[in-house]
N, CA, C and O atoms as a MOPAC input file, in Angstrom:
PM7 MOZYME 1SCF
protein

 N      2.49100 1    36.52900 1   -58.35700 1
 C      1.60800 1    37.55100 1   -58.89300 1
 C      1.08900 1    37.10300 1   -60.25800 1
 O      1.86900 1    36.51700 1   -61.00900 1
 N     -0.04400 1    37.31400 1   -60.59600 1
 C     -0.67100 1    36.96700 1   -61.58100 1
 C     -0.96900 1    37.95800 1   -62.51000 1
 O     -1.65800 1    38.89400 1   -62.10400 1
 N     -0.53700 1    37.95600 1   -63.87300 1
 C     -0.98600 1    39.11300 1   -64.55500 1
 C     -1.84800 1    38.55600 1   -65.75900 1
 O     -1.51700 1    37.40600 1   -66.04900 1
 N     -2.77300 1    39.02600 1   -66.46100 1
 C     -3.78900 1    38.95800 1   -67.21300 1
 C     -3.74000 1    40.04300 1   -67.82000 1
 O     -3.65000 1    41.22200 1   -67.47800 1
 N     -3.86300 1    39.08300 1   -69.49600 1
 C     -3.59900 1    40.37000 1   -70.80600 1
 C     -4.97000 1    40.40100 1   -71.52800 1
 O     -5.25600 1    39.33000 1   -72.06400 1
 N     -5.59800 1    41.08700 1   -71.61800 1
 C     -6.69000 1    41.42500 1   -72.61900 1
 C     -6.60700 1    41.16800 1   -73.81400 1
 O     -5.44300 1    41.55400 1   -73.92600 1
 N     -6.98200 1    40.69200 1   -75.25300 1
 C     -6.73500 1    41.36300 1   -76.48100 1
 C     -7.85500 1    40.95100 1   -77.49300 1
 O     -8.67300 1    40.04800 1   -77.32000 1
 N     -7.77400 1    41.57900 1   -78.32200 1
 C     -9.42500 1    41.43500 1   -79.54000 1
 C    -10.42800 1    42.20500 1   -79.42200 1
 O    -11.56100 1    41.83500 1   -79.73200 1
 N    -10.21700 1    43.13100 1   -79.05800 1
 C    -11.66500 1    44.14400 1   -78.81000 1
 C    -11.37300 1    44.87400 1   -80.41400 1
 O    -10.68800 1    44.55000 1   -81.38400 1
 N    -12.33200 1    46.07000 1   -80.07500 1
 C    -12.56700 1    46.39600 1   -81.62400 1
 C    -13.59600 1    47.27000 1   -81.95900 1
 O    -14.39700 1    47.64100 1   -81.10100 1
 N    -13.67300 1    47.71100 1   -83.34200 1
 C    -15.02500 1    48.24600 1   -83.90200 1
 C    -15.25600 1    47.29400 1   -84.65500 1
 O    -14.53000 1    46.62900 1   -85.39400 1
 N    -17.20000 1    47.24400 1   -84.22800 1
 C    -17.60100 1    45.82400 1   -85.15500 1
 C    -19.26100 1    46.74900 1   -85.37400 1
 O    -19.74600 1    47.73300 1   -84.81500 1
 N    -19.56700 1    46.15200 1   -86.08400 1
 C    -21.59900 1    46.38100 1   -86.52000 1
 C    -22.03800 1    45.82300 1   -86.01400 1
 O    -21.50000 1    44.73900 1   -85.79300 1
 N    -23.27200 1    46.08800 1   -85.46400 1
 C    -24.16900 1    45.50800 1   -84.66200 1
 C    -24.76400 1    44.39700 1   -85.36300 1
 O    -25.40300 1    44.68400 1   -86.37500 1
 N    -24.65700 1    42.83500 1   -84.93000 1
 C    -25.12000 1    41.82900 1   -85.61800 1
 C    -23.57400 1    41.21400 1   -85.83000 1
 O    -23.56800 1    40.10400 1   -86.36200 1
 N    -22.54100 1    41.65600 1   -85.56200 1
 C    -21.23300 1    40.83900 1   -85.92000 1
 C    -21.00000 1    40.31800 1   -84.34800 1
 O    -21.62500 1    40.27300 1   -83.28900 1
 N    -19.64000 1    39.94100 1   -84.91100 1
 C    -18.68600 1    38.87700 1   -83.55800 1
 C    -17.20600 1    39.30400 1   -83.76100 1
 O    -16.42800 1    39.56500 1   -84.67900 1
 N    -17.24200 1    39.23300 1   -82.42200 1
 C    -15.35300 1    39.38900 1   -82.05400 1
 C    -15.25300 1    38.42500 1   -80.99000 1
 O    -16.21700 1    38.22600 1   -80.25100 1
 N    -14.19300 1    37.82600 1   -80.85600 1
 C    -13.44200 1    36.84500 1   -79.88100 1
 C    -12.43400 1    37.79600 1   -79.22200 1
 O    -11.62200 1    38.42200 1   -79.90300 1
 N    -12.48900 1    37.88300 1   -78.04400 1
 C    -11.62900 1    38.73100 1   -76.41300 1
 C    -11.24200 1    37.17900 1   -76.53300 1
 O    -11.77200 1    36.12400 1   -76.88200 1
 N     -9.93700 1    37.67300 1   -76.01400 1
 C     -8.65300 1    36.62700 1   -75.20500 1
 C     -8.32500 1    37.07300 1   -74.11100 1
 O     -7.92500 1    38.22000 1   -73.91100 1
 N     -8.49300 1    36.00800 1   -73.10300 1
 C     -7.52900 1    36.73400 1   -71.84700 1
 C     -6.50500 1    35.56800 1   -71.33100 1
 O     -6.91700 1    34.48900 1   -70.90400 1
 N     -4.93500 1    35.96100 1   -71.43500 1
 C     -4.21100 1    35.26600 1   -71.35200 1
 C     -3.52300 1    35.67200 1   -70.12000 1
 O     -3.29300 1    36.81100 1   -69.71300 1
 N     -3.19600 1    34.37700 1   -69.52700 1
 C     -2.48900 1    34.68500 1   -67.50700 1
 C     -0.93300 1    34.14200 1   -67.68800 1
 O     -0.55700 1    33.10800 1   -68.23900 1
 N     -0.30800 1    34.97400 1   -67.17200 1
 C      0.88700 1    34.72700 1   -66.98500 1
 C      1.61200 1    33.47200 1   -66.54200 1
 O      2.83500 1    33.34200 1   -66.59900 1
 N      0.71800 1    32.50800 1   -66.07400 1
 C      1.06600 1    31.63700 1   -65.54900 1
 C     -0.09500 1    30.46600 1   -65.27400 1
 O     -1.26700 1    30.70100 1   -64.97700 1
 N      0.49900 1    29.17400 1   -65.44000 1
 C     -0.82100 1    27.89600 1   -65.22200 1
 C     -1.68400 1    28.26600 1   -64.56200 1
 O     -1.63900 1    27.69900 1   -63.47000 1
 N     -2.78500 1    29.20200 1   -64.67500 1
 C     -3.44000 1    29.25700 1   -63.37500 1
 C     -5.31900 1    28.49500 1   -63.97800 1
 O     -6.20300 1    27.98700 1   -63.28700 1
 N     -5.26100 1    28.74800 1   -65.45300 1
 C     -6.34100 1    28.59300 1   -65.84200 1
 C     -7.41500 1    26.88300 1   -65.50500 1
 O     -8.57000 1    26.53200 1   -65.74800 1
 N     -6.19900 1    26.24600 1   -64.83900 1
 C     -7.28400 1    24.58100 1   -64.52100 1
 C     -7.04900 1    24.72000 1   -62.70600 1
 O     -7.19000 1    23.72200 1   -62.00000 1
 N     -6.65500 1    26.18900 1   -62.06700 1
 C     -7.25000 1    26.34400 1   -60.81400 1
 C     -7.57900 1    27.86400 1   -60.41300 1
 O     -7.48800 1    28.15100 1   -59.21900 1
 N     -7.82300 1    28.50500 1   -61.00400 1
 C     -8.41100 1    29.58400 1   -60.98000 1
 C     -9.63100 1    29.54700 1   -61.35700 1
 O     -9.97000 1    28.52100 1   -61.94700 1
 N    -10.62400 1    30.58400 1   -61.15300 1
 C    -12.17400 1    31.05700 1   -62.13800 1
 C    -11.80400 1    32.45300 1   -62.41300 1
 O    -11.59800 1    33.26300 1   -61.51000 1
 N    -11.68700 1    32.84100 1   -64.16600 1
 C    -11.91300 1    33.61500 1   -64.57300 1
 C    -13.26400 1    34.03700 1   -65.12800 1
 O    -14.17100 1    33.30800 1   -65.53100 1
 N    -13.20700 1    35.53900 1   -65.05900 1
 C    -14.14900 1    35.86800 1   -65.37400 1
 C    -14.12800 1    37.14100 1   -66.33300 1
 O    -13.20900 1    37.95700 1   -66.25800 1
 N    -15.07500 1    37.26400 1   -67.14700 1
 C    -15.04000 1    38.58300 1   -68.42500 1
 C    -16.15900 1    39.57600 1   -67.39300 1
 O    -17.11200 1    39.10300 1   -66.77300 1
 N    -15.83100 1    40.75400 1   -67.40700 1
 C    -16.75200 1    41.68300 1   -67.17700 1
 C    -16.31500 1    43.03500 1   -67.81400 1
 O    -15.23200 1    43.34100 1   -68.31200 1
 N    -17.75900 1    43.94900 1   -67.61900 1
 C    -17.66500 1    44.93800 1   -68.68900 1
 C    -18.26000 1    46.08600 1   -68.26100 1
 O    -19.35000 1    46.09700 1   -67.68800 1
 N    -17.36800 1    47.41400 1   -68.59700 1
 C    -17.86800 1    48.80600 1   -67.92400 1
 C    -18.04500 1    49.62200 1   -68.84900 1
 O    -17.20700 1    49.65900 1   -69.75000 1
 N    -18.99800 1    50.35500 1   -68.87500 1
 C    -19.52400 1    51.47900 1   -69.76100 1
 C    -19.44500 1    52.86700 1   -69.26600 1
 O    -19.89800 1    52.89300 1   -68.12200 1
 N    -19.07300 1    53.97800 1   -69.64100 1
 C    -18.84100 1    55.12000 1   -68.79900 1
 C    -20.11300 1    55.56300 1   -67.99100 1
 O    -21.30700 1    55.65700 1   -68.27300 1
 N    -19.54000 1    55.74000 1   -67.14200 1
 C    -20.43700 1    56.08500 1   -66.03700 1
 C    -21.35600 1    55.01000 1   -65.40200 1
 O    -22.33400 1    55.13200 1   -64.66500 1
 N    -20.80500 1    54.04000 1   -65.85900 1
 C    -21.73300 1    52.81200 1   -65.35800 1
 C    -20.69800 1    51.75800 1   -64.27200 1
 O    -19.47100 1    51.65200 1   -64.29600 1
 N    -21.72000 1    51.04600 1   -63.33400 1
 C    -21.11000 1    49.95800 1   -62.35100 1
 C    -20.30300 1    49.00800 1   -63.39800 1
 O    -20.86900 1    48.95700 1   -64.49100 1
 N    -19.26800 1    48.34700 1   -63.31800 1
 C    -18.76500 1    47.25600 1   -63.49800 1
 C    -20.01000 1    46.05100 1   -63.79800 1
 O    -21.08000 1    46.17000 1   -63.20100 1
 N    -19.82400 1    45.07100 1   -64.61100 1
 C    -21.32000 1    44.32800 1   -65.05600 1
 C    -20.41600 1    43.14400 1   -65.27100 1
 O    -19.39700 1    43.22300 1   -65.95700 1
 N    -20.92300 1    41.73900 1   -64.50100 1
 C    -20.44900 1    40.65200 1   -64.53400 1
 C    -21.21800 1    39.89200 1   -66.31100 1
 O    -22.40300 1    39.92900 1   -66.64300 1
 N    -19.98500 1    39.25600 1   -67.15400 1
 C    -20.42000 1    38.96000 1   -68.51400 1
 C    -20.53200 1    37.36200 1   -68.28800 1
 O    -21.56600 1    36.73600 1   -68.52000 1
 N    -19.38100 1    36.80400 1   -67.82400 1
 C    -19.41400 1    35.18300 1   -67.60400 1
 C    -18.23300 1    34.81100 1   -67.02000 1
 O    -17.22800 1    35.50500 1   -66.86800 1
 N    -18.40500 1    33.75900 1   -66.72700 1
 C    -17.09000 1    32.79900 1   -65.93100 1
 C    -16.65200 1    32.14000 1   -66.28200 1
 O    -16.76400 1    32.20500 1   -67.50600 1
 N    -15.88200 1    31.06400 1   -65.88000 1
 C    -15.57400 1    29.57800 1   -66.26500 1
 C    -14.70600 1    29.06500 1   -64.88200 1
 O    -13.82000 1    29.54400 1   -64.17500 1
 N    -15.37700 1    27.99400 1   -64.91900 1
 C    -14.44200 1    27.86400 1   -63.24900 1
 C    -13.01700 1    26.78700 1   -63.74200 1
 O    -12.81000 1    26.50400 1   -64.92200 1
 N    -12.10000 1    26.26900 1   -62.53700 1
 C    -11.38800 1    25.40100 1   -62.90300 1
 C    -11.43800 1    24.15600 1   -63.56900 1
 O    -10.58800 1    23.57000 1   -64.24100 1
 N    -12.93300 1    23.77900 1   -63.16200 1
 C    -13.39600 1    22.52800 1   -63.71400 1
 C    -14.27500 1    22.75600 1   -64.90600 1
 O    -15.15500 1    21.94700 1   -65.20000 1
 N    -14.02600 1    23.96100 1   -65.66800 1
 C    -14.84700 1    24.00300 1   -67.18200 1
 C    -16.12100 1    23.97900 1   -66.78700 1
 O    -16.84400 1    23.31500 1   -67.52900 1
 N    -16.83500 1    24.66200 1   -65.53500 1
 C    -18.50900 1    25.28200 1   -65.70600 1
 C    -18.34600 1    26.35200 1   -66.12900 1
 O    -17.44500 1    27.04700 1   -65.66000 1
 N    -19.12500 1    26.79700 1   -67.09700 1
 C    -19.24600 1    28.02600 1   -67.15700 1
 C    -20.47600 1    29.06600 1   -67.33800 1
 O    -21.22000 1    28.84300 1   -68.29300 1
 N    -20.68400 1    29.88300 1   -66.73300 1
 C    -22.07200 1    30.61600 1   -66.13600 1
 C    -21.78700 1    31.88300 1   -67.23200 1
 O    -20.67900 1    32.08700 1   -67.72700 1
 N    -23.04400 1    32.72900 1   -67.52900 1
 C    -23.52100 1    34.06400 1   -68.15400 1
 C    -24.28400 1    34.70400 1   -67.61500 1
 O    -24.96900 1    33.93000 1   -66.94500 1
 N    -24.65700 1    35.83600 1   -67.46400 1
 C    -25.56100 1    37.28000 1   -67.30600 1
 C    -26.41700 1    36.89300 1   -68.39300 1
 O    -26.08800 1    36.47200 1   -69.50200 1
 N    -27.71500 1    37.12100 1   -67.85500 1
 C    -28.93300 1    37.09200 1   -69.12300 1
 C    -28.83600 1    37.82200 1   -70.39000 1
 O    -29.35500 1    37.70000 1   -71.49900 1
 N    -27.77800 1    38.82900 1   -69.70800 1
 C    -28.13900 1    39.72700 1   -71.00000 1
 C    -27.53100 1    39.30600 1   -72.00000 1
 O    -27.97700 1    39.77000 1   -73.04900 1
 N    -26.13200 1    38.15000 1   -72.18100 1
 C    -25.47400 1    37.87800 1   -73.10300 1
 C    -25.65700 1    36.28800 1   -73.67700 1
 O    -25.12900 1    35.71600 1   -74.63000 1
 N    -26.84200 1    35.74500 1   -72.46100 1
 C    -27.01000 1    34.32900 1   -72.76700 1
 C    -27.37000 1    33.65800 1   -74.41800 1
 O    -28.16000 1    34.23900 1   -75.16200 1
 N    -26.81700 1    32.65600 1   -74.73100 1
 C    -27.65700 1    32.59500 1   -75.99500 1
 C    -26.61000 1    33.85600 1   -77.14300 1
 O    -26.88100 1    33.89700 1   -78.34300 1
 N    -25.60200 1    34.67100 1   -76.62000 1
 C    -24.64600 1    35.33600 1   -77.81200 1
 C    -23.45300 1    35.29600 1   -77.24600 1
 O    -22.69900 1    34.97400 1   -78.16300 1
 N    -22.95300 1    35.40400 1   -76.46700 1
 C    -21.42000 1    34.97300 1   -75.91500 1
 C    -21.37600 1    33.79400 1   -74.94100 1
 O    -22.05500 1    33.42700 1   -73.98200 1
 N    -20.15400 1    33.30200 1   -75.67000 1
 C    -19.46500 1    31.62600 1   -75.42500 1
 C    -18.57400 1    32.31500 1   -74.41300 1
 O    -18.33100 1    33.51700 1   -74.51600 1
 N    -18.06500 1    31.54100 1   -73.40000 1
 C    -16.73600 1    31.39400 1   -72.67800 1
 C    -15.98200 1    30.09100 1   -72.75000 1
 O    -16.58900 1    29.03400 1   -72.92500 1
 N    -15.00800 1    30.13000 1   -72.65300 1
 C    -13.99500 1    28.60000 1   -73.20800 1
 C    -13.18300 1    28.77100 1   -72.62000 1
 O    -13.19800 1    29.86600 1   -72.05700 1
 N    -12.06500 1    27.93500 1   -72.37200 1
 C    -10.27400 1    27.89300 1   -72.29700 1
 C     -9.46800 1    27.03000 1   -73.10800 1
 O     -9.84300 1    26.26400 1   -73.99500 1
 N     -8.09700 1    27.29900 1   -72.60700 1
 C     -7.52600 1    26.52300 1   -73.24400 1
 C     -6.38000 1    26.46400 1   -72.44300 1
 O     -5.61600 1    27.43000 1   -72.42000 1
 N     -6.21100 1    25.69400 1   -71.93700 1
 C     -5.01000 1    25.45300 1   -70.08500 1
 C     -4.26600 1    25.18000 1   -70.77300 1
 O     -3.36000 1    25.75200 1   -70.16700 1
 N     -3.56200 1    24.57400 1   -71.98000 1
 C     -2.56600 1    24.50400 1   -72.32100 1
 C     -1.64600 1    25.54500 1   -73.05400 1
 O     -0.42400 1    25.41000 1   -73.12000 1
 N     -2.72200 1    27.17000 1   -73.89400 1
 C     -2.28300 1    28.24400 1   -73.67900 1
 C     -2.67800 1    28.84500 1   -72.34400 1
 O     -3.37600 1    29.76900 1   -72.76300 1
 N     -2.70200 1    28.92600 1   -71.35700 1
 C     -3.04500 1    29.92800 1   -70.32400 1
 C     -4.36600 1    30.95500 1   -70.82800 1
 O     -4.49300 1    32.12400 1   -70.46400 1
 N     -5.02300 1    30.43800 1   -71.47300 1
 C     -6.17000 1    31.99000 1   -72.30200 1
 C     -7.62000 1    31.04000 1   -72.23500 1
 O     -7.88500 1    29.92400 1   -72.68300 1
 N     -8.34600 1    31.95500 1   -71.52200 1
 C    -10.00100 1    31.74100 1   -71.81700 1
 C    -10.43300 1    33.28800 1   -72.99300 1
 O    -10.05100 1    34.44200 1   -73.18400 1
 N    -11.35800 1    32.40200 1   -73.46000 1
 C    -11.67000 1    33.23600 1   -74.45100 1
 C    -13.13200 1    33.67200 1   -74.13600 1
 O    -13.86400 1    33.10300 1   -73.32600 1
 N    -13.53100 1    35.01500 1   -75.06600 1
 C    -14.80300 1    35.10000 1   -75.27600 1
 C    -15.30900 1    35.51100 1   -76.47900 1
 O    -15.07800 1    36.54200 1   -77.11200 1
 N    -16.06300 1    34.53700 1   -76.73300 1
 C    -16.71700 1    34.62200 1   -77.82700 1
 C    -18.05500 1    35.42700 1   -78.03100 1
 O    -19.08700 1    35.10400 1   -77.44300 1
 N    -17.97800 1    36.49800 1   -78.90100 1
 C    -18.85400 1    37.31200 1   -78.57000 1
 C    -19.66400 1    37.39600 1   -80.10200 1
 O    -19.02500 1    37.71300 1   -81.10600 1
 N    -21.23600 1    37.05500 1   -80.17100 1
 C    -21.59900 1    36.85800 1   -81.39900 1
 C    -23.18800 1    38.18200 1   -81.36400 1
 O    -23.65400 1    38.73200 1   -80.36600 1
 N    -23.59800 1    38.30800 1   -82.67400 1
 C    -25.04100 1    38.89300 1   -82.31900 1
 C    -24.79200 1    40.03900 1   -81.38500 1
 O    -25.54900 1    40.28400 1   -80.44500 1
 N    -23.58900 1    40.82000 1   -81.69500 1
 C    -23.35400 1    42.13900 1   -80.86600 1
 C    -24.38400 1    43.30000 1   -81.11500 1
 O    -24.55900 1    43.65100 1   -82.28200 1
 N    -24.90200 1    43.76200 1   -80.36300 1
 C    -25.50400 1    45.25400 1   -80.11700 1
 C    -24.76600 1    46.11100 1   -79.78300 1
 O    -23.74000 1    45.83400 1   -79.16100 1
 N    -25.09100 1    47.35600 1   -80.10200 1
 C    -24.71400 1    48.74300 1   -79.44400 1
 C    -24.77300 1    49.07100 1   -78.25300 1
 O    -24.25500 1    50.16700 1   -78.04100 1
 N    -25.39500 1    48.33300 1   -76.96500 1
 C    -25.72200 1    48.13300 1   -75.54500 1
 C    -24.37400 1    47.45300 1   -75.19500 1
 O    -23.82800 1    47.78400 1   -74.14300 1
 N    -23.79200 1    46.51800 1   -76.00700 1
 C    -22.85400 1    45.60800 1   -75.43800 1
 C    -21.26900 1    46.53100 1   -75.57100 1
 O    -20.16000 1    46.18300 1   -75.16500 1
 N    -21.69500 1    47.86300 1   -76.32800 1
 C    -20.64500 1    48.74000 1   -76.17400 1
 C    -20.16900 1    49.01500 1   -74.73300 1
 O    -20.92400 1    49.43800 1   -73.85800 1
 N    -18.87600 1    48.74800 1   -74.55400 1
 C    -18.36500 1    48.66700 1   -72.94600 1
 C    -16.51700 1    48.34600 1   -73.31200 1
 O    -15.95100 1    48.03100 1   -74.35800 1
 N    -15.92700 1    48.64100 1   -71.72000 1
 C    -14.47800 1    47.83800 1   -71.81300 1
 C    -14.47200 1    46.45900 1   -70.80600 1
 O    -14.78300 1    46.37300 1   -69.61800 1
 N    -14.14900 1    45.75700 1   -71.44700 1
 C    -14.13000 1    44.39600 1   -71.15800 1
 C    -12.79800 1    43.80500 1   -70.53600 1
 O    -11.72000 1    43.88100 1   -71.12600 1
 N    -12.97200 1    43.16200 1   -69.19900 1
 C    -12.03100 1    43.13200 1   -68.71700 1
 C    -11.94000 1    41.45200 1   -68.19500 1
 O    -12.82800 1    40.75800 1   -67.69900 1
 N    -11.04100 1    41.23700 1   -68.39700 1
 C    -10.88500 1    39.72300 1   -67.57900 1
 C    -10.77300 1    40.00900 1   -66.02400 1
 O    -10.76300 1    41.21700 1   -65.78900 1
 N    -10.70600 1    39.38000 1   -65.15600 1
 C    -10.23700 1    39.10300 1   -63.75000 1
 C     -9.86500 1    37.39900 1   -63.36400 1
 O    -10.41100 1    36.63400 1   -64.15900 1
 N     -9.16100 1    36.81000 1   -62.44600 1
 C     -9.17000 1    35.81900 1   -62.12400 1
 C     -9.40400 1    35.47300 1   -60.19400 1
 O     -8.97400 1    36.20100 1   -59.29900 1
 N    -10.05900 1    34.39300 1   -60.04000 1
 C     -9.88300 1    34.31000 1   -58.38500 1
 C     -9.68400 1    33.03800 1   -57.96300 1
 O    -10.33900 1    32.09100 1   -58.39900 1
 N     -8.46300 1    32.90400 1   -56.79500 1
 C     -9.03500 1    31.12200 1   -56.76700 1
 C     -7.68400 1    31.47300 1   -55.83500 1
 O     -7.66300 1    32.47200 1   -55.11700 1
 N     -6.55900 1    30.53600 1   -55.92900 1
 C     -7.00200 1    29.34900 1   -56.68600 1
 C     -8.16700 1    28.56300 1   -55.74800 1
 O     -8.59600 1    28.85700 1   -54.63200 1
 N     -8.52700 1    27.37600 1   -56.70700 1
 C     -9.96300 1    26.91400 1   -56.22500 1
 C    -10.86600 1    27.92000 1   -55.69900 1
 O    -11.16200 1    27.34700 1   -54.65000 1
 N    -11.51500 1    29.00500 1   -55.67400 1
 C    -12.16700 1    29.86400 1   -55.66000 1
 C    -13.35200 1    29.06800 1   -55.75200 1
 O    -13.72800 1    28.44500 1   -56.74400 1
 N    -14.19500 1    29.17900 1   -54.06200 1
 C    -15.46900 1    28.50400 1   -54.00500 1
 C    -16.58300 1    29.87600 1   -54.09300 1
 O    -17.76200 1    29.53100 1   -54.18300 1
 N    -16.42100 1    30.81800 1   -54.08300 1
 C    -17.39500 1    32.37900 1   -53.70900 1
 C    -18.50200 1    32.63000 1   -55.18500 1
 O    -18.78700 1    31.92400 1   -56.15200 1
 N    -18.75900 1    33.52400 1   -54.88900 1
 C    -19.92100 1    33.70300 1   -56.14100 1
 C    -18.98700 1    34.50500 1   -57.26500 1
 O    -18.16700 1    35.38400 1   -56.99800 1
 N    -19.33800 1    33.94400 1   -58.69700 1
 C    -18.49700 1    33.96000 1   -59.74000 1
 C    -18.75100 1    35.85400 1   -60.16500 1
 O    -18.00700 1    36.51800 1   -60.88700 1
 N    -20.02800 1    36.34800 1   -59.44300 1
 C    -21.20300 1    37.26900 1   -60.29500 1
 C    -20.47900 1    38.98800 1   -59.76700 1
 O    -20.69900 1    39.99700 1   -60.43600 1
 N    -19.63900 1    38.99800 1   -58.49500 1
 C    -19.42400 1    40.19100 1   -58.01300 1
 C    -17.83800 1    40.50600 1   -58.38900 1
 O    -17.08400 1    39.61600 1   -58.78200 1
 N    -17.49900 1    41.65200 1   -58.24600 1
 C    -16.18700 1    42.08300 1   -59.18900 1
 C    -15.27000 1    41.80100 1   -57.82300 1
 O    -14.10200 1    41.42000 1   -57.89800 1
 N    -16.03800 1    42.06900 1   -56.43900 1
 C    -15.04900 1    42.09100 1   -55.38000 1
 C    -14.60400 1    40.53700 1   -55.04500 1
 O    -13.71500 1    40.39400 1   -54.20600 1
 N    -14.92900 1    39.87900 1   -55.39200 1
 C    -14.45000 1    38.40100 1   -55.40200 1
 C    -13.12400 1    37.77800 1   -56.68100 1
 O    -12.83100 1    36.67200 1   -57.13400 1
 N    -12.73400 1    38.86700 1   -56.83300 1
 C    -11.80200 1    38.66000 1   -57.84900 1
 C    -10.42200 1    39.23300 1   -57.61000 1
 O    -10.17900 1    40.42300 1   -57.81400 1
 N     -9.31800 1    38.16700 1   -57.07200 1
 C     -7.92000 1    39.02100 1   -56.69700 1
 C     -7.06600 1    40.35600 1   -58.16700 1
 O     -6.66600 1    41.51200 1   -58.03700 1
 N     -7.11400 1    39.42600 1   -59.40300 1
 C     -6.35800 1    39.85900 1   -60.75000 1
 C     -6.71800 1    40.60500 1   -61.47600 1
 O     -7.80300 1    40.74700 1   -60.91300 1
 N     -6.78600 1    41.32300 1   -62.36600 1
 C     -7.62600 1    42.04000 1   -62.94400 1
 C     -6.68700 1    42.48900 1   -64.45400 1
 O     -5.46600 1    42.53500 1   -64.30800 1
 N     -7.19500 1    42.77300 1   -65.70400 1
 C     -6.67900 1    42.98500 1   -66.94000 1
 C     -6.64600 1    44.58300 1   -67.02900 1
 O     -7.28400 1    45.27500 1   -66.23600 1
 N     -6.00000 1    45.02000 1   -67.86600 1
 C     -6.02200 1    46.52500 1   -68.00000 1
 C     -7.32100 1    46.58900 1   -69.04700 1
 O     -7.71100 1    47.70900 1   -69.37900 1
 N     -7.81700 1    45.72200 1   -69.43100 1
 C     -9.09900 1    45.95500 1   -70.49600 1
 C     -8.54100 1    46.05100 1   -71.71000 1
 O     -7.36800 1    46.21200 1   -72.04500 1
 N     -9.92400 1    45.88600 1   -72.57400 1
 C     -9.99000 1    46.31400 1   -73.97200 1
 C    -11.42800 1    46.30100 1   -74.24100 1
 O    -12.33600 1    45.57200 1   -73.84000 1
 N    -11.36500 1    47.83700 1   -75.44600 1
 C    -12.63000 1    48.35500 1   -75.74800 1
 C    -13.46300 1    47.68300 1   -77.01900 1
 O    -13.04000 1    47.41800 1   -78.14500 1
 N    -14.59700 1    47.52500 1   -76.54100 1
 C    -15.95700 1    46.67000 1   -77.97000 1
 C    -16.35300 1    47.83200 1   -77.86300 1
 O    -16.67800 1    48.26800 1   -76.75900 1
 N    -16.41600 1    48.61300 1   -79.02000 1
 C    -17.56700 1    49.19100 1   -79.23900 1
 C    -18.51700 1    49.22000 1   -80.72700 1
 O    -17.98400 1    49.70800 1   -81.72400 1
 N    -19.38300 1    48.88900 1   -80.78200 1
 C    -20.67100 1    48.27200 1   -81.30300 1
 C    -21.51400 1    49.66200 1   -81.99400 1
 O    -22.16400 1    50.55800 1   -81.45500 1
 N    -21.18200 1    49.38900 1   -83.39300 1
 C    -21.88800 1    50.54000 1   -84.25300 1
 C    -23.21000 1    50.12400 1   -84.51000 1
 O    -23.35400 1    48.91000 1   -84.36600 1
 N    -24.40100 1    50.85400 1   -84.90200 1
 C    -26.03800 1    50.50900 1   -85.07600 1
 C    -25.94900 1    50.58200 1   -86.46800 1
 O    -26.94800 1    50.39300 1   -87.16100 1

């Protein structure tokens, strides 16, 4: 069983940065694809970015160009780097992981076995 911890969310101003960690219980990060996604009340689940086992890593337009995704397999934690925040990007942010070797599309929430309990960005104007 795989568990995934959230942490670094926050109150920040619009125009700042916070770094989300999501750390897995276990080696899974150089054969798994994690992924950050993010829910707003009353809203669908919204794919943020990925990173696969082999260090590709994909974004949603809406965050292209202001949030990084990374890892680090030797802590178990991909990170996200979140820069040039808006008040839109107010949401809870959740890791998930799928694999191992996970060939499916990185972009839908149902392709994801693991899932984080979250943590909240929310983004003052």
């Amino acid at each position: 069983q795989v568990q995934l911890v959230e942490s670094g969310g926050g109150l920040v101003q619009a125009g700042g940065s916070l770094r989300l960690s999501c750390t897995a219980s276990g080696s899974i990060t150089n054969a798994y694809v994690i992924g950050w996604f993010r829910q707003a009340p009353g809203e669908e689940r919204e794919f943020v970015a990925a990173i696969t086992y082999i260090g590709t890593a994909v974004s949603a337009d809406s965050v292209k160009g202001r949030f990084t995704i990374s890892r680090d397999n030797a802590k178990n934690t991909v990170y996200l780097q979140m820069n040039s925040l808006k008040p839109e990007d107010t949401s809870v942010y959740y890791c998930a992981a799928a694999g191992p070797y996970y060939s499916g599309s990185y972009y839908y929430a149902n392709g994801y076995d693991y899932w984080g309990q979250g943590t909240q960005v929310t983004v003052s104007s």
